[in-house]
N, CA and C atoms as a LAMMPS dump frame, in Angstrom:
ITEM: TIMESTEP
0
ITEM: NUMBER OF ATOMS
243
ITEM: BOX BOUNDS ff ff ff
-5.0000000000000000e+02 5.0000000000000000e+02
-5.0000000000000000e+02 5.0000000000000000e+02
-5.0000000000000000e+02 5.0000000000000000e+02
ITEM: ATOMS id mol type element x y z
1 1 1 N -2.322 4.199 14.114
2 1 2 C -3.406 4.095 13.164
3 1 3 C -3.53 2.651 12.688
4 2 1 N -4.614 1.982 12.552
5 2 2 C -4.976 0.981 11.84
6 2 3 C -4.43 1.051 10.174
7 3 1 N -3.823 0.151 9.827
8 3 2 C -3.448 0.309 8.633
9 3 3 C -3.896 -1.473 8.076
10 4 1 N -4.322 -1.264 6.906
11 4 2 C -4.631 -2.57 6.047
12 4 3 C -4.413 -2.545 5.047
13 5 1 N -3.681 -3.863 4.29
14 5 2 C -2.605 -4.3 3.444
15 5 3 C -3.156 -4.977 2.092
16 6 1 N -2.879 -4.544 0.995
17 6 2 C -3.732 -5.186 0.17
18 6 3 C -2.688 -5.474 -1.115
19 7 1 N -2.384 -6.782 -2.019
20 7 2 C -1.646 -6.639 -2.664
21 7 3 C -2.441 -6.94 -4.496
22 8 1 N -1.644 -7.041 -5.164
23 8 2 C -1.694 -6.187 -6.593
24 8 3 C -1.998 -8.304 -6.903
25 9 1 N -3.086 -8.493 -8.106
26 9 2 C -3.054 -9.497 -8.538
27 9 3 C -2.38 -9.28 -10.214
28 10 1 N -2.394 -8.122 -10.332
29 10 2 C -1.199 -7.793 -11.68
30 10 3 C -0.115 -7.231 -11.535
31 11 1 N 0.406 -6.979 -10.482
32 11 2 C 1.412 -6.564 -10.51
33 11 3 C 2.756 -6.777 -9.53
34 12 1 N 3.629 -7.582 -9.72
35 12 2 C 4.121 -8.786 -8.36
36 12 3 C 4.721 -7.77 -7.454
37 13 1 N 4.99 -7.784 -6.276
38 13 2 C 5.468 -7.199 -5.071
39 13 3 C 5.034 -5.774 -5.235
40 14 1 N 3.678 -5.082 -5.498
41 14 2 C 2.811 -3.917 -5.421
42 14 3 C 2.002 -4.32 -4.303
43 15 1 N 2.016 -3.127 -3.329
44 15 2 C 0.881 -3.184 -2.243
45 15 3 C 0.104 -2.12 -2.063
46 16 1 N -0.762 -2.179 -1.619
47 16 2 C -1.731 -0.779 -1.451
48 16 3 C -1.542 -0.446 0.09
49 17 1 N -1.634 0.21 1.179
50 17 2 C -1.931 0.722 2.355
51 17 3 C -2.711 1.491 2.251
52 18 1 N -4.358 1.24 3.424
53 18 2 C -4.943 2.341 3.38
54 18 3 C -5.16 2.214 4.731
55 19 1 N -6.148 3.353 5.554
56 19 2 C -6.362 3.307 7.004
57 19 3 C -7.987 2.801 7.256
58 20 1 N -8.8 2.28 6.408
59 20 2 C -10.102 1.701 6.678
60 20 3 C -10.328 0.257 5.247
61 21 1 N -10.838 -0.828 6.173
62 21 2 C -10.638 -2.136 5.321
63 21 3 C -11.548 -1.969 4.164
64 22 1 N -11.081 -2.349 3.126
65 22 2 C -11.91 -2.527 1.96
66 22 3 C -12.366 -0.733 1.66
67 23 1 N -12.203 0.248 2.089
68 23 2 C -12.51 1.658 1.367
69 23 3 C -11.036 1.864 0.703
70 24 1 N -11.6 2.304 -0.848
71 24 2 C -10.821 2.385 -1.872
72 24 3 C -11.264 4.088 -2.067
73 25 1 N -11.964 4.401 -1.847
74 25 2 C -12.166 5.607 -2.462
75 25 3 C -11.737 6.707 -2.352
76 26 1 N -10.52 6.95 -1.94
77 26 2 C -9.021 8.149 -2.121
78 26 3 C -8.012 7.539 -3.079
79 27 1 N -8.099 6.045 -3.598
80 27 2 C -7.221 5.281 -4.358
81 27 3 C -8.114 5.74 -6.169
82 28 1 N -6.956 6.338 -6.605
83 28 2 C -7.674 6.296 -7.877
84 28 3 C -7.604 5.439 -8.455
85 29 1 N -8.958 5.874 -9.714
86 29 2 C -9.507 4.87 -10.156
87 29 3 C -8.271 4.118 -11.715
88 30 1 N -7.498 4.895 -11.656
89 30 2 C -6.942 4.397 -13.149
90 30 3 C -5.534 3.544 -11.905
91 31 1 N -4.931 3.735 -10.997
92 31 2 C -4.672 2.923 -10.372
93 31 3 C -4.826 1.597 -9.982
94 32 1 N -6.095 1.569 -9.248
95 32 2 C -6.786 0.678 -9.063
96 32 3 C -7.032 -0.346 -10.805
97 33 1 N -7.245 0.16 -11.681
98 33 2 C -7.169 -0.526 -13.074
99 33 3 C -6.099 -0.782 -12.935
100 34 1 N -4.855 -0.764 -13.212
101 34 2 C -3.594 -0.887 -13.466
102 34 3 C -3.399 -2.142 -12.27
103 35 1 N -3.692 -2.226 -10.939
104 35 2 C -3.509 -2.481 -9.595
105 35 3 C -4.028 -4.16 -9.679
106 36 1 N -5.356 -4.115 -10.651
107 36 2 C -6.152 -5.309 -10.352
108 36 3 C -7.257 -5.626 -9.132
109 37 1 N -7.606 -6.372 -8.693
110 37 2 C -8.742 -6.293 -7.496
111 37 3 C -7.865 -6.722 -6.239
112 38 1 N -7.338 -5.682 -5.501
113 38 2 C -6.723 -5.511 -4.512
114 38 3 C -7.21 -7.251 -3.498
115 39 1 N -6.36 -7.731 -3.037
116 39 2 C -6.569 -8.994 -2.325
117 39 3 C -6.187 -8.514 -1.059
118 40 1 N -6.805 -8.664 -0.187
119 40 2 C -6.568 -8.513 1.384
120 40 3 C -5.315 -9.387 1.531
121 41 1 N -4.23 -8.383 2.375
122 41 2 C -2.953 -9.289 3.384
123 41 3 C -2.734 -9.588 4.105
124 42 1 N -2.862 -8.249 5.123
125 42 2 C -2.65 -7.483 6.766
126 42 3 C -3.328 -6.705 7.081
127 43 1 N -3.501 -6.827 8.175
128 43 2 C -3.278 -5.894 9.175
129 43 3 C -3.023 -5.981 10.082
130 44 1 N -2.706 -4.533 10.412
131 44 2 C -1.719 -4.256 12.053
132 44 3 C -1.866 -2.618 12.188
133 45 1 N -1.308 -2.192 13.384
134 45 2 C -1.278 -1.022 13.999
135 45 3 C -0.085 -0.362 13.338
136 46 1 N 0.08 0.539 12.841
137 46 2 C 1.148 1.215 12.051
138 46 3 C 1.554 2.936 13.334
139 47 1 N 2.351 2.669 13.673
140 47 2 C 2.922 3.542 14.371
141 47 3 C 4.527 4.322 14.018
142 48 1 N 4.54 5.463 13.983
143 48 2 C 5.738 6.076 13.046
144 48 3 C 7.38 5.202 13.826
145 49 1 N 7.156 4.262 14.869
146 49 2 C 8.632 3.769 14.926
147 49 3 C 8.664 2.053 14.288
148 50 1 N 7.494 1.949 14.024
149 50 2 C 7.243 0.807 13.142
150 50 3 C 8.265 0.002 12.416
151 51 1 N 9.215 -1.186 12.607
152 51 2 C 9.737 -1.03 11.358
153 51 3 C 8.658 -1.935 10.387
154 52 1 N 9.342 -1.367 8.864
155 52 2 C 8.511 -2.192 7.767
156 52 3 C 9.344 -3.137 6.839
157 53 1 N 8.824 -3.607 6.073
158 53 2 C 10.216 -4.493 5.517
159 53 3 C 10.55 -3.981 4.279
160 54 1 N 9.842 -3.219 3.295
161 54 2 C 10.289 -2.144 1.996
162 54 3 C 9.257 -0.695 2.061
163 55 1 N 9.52 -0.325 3.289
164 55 2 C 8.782 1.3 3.234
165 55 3 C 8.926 1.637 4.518
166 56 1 N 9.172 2.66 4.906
167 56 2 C 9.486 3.843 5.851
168 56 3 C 8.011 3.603 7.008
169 57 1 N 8.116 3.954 7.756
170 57 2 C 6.753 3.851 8.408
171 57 3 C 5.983 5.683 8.363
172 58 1 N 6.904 6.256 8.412
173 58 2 C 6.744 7.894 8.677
174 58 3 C 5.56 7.919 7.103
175 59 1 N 6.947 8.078 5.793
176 59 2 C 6.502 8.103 4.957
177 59 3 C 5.174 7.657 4.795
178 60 1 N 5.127 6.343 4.898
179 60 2 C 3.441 5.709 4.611
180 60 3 C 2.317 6.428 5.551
181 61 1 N 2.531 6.544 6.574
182 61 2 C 1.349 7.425 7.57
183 61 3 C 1.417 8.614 6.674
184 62 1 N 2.248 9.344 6.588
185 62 2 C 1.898 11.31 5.83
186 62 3 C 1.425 10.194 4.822
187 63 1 N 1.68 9.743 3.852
188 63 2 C 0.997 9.253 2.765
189 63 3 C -0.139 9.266 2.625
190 64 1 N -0.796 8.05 3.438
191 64 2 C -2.294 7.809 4.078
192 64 3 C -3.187 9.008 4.5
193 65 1 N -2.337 10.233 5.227
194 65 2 C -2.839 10.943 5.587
195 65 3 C -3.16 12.073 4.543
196 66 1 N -2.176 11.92 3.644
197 66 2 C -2.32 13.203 2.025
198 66 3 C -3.337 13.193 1.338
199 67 1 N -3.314 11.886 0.731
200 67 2 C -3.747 10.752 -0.13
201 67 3 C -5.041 10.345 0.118
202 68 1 N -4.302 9.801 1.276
203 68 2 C -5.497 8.414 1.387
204 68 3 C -5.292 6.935 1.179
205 69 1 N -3.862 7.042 0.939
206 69 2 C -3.519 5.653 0.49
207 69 3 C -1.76 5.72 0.532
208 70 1 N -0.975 4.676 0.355
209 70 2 C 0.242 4.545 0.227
210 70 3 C 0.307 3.165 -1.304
211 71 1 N 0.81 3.983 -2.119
212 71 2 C 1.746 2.541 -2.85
213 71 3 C 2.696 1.776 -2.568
214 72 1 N 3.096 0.965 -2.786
215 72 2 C 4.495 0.054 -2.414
216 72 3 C 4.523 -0.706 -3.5
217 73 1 N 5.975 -0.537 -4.337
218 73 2 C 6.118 -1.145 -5.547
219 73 3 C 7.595 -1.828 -5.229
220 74 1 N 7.441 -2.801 -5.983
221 74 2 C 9.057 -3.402 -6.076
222 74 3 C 9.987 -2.482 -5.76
223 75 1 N 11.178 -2.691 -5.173
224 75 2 C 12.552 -2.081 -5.656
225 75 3 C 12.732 -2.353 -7.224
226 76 1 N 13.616 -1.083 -7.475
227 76 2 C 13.69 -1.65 -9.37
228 76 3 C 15.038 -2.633 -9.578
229 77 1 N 15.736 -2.546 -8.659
230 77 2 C 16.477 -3.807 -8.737
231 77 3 C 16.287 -4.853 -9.202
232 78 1 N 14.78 -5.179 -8.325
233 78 2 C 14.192 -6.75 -8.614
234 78 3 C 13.644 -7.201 -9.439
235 79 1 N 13.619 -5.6 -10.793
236 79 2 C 13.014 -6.365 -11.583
237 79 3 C 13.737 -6.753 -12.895
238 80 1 N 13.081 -7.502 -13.595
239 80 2 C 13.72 -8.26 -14.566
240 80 3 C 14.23 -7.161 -15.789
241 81 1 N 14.945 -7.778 -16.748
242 81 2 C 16.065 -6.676 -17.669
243 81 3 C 15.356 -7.145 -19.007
């Protein structure tokens, strides 16, 4: 599946995944508030042996496919105390 990458201008290491560029409309809307105006990253072909560098590839496809979208948020490690 085509997958395209969009990241958070409020919120540091948040990404969006969806499967069509620039359609938001399975991403809710109080999300998307919280999210900021999604900035284009990537794209690439997302295939379930994929590796990714902080998300599962499986996971994110059923995601996309539930949804309509995948989040990707920090590890909570990284964030500050």
């Amino acid at each position: 599946m085509k997958c395209f990458v969009y990241k958070s201008v409020k919120k540091v290491d948040s990404y969006i995944y969806i499967d069509q560029k620039d359609n938001f409309s399975n991403v809710p809307e109080k999300l998307l508030l919280l999210f900021g105006t999604p900035q284009f990253t990537l794209e690439f072909d997302l295939t379930e042996d994929r590796k990714l560098a902080m998300a599962d590839a499986k996971q994110v496809m059923q995601s996309i496919h539930e949804q309509g979208y995948y989040l990707q948020m920090p590890p909570k490690n990284n964030l500050p105390i």
